[in-house]
N, C-alpha and C positions, 0 to 999 in steps of 0.2 A: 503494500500500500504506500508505504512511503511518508515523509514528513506533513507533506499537503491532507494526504489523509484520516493522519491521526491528529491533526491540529485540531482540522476538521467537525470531529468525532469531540474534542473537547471544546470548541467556542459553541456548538450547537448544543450542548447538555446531553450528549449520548455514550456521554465517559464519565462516570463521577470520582473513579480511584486511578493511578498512576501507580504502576511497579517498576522502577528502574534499576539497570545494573552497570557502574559504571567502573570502567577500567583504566586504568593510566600506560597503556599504550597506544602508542599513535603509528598508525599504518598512512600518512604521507597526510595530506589537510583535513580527512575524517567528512564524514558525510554526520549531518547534523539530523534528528532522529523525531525530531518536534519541532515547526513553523513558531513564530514568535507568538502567543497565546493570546497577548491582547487582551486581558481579562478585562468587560467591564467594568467598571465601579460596582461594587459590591460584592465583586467575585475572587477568589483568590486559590491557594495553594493550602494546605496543612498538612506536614509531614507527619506520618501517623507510627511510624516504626524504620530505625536504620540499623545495619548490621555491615562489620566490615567482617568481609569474607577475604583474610590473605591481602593481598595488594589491591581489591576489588574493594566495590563499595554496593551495598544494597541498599533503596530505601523506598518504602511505601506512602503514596498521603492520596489523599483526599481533595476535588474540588469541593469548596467551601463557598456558599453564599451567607455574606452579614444580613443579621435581621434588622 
């Protein structure tokens, strides 16, 4: 799908958690894995749980709307 598509998938509300895994190697400029999100006002991120696995990084959250 692609970055365009999972961006996608979160500015329209049809994502509400995020699980990322992120690694500290670079195989040449890296292709970027999420479009800029843009959250409206009121909308944001919460990181719900992180785990380093080794030189890697885990971590789960949550879109969040303020009430």
């Amino acid at each position: 799908g692609g970055p365009n598509v999972w961006t996608s998938f979160v500015q329209d509300g049809l994502a509400d958690e995020l699980m990322v895994y992120m690694a500290p190697k670079f195989l040449g400029a890296g292709v970027a894995s999420l479009g800029d999100l843009g959250f409206p006002s009121g909308k944001g991120f919460r990181v719900r749980e992180w785990q380093r696995l080794g030189d890697d990084v885990y971590w789960n959250g949550t879109v969040t709307v303020a009430d």
